[in-house]
C-alpha positions as CSV (number, residue, x, y, z in Angstrom):
1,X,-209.7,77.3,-158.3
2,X,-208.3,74.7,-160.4
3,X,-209.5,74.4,-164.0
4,X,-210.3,71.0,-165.9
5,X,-207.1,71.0,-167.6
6,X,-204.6,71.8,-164.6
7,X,-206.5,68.9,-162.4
8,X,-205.6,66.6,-165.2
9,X,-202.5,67.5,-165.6
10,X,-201.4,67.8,-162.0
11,X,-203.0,64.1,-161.9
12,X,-201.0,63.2,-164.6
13,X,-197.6,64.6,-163.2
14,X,-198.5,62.8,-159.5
15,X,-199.3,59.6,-160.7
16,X,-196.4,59.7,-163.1
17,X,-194.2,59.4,-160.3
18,X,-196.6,57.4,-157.7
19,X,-196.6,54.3,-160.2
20,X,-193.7,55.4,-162.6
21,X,-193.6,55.8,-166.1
22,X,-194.7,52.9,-168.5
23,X,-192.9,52.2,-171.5
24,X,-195.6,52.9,-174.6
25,X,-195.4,48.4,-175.8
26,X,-198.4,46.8,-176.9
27,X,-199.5,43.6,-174.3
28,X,-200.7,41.8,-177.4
29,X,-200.8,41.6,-180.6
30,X,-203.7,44.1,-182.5
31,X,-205.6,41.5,-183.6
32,X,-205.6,40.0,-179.7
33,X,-206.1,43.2,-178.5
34,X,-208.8,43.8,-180.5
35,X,-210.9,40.0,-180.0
36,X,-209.6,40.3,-176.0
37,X,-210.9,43.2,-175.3
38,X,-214.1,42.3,-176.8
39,X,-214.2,39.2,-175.0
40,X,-213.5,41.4,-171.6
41,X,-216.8,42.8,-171.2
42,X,-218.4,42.3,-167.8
43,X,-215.8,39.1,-167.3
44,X,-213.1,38.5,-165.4
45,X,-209.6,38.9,-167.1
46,X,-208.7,34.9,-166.4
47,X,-212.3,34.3,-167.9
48,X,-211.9,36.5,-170.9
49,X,-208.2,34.3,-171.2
50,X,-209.9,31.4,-171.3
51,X,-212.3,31.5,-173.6
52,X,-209.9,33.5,-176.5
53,X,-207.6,30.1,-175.5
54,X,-210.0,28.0,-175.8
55,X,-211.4,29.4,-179.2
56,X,-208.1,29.3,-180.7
57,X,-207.4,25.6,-180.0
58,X,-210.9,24.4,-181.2
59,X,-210.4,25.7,-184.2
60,X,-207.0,26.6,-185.0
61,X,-207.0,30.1,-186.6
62,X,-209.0,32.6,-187.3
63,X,-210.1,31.3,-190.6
64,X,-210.8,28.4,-188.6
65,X,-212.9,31.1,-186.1
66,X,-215.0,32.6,-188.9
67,X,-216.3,29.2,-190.5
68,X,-217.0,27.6,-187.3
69,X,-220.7,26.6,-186.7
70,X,-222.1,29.2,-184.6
71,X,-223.3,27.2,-181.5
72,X,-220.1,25.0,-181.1
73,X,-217.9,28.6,-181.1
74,X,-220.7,29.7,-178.8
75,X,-219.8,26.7,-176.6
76,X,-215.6,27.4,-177.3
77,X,-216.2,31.2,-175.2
78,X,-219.3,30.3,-172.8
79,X,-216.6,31.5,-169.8
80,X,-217.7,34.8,-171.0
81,X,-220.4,37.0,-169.8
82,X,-222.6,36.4,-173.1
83,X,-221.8,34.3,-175.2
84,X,-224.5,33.9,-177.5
85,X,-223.9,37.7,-178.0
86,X,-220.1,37.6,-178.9
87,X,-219.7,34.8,-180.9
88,X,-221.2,36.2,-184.0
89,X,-220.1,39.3,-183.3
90,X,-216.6,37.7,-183.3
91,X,-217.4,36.0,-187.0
92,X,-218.6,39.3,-188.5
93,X,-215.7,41.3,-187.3
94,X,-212.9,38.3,-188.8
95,X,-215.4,38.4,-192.0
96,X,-214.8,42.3,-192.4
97,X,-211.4,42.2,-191.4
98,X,-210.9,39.8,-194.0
99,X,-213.0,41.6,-196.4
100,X,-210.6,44.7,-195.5
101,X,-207.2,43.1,-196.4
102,X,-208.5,41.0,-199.4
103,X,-207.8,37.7,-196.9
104,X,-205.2,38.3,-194.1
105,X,-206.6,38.5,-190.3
106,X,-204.6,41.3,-189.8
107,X,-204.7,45.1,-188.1
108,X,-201.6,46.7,-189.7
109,X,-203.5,48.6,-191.8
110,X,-204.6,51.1,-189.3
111,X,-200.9,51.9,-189.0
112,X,-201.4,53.9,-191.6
113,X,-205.0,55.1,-191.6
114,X,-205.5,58.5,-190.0
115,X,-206.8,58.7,-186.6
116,X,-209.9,59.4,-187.2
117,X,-210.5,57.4,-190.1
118,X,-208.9,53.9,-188.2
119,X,-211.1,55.2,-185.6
120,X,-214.6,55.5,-187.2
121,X,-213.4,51.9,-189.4
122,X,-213.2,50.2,-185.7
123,X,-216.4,51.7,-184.4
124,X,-218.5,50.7,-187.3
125,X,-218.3,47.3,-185.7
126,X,-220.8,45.1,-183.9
127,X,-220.2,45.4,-180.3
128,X,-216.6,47.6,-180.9
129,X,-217.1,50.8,-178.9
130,X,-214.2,53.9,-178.3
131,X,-213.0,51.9,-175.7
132,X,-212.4,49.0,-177.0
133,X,-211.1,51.1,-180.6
134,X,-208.5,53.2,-178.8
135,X,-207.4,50.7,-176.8
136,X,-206.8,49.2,-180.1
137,X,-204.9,52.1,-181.6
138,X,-203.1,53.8,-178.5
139,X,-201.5,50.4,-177.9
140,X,-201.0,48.8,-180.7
141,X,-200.4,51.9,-183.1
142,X,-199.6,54.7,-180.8
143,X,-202.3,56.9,-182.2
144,X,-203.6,59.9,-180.2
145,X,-206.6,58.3,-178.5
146,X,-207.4,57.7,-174.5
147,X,-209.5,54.9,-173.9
148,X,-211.4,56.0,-170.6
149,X,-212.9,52.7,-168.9
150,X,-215.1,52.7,-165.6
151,X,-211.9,53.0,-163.7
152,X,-210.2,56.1,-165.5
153,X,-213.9,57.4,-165.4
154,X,-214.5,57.5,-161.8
155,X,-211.4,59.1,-160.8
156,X,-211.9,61.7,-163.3
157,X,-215.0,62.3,-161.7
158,X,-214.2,62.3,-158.0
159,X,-211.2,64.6,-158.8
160,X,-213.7,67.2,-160.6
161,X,-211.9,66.9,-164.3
162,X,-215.6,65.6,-165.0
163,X,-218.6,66.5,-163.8
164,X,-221.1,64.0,-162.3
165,X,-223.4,63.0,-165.1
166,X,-220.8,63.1,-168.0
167,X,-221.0,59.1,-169.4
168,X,-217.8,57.6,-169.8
169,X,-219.1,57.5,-174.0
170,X,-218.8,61.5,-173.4
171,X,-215.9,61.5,-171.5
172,X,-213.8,60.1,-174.2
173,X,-214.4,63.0,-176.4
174,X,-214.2,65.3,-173.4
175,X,-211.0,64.4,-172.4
176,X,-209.2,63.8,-175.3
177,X,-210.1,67.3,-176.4
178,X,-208.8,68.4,-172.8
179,X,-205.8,66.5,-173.2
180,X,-204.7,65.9,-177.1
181,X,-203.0,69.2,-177.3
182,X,-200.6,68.8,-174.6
183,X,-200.0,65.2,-175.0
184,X,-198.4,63.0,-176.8
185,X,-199.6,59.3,-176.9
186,X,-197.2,58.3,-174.5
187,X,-198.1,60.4,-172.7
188,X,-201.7,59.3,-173.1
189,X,-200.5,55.5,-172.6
190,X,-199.1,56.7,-169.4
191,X,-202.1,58.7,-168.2
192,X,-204.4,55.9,-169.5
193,X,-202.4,53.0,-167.4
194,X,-201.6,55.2,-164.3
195,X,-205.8,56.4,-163.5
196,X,-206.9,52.7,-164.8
197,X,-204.7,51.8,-162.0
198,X,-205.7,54.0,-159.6
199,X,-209.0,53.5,-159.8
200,X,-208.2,49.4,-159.3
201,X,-206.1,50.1,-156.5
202,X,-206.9,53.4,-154.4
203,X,-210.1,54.8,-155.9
204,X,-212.3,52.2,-155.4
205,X,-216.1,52.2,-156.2
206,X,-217.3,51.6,-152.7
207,X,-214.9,53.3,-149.6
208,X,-212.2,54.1,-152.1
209,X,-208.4,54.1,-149.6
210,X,-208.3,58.1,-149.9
211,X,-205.5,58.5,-147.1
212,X,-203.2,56.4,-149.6
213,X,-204.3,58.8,-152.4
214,X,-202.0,61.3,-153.7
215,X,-204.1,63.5,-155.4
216,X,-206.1,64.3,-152.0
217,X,-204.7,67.6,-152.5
218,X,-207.3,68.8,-155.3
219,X,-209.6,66.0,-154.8
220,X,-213.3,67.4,-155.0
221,X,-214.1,64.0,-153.7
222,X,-211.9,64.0,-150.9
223,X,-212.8,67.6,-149.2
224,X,-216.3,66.6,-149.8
225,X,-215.8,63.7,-147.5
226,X,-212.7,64.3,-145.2
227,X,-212.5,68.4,-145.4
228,X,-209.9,70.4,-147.1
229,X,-206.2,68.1,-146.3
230,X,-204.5,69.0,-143.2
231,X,-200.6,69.2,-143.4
232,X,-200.8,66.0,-141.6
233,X,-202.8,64.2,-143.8
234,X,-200.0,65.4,-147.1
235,X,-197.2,64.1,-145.0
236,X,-198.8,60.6,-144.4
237,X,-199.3,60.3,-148.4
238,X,-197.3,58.2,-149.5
239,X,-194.7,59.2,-152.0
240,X,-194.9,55.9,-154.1
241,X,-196.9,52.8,-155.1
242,X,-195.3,50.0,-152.5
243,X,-196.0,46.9,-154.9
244,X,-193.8,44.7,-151.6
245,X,-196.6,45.8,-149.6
246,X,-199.5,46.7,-151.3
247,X,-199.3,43.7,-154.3
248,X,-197.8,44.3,-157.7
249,X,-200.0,46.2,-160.1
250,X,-202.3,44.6,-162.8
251,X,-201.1,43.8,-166.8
């Protein structure tokens, strides 16, 4: 039987070449990354680009952001899925930023923070949980961190790397203690992107596409459902994400 460790690994190596490697670039900027990702809860991504748009051009910067009356920056992000809840959040995370740097709206201090310092300095804010922190710091600063969302979560789960009550809160510390001693953050980035992926694309919530899957072959999930994989069933896997066929995969 497969331990923990060589399911996550063998996941890692599979999907590695099923989507192909990911150059370790930040999307955005830190501080984007950071308000973004905030703004992302429960909303759609064109939602959560709205309202950050829309913020920004009704008042300018993120001075402009932090001294805005509350209900009119309430009304800037309202394409969001609560408002009311984010916007102050929003001012008291520019006011301690601020408060940080001694007046710049900048990140680039956690360059040089240790991990677990940067870490604990993100999490101490309202409404910034380890997801949204080592998204923060794997990305932007290339820090050893994994931020595990529902996505990475569930297919974790359904391959047996987790078990079936472990919270995706837990299984940040889980697998990054699996996984920090055998890789490096890009290859965290990469193992990060490739399962947030697959769990978009293949492993859905409801009647996930396991025949396309190519991790059937250790999937607890899968031989709970289909039976152990017949030769047949390996050779129909296919060897590579078709983006002509299937669609071309998310930021």
């Amino acid at each position: 039987m497969q331990s923990a460790l060589d399911k996550a690994l063998a996941d890692h190596r599979i999907l590695d070449d099923f989507y192909g490697r990911v150059p370790p670039a930040p999307r955005r900027p830190p501080m984007r990354e950071l308000i973004s990702t905030l703004l992302s809860h429960r909303t759609t991504h064109a939602d959560e680009e709205l309202a950050y748009d829309r913020m920004l051009e009704a008042f300018g910067d993120w001075e402009g952001v932090l001294r805005a009356p509350l209900e009119e920056l309430i009304h800037a992000i309202r394409t969001t899925r609560w408002p009311a809840t984010q916007a102050p959040r929003i001012q008291d995370i520019l006011g301690r930023i601020k408060a940080e740097t001694g007046g710049s709206f900048s990140l680039d201090f956690l360059a040089d923070w240790p991990t677990e310092r940067a870490m604990q300095w993100l999490t101490d804010m309202p409404g910034i949980g380890l997801k949204t922190a080592s998204l923060v710091l794997l990305f932007n600063f290339r820090k050893p961190v994994l931020p595990v969302d529902a996505h990475v979560h569930r297919v974790m789960q359904r391959l047996g790397v987790l078990g079936p009550k472990v919270s995706v809160e837990k299984a940040h510390l889980m697998l990054l203690d699996l996984l920090k001693p055998v890789l490096d953050p890009e290859e965290l980035f990469n193992f990060h992107k490739h399962n947030y992926w697959h769990g978009q694309q293949i492993c859905f919530f409801q009647k996930p596409n396991c025949p396309r899957c190519p991790l059937k072959s250790f999937c607890a999930y899968y031989e709970e459902h289909y039976g152990a994989p017949t030769p047949a069933a390996l050779a129909d896997t296919p060897a590579h994400w078709d983006s002509a066929a299937w669609g071309k995969l998310p930021h």
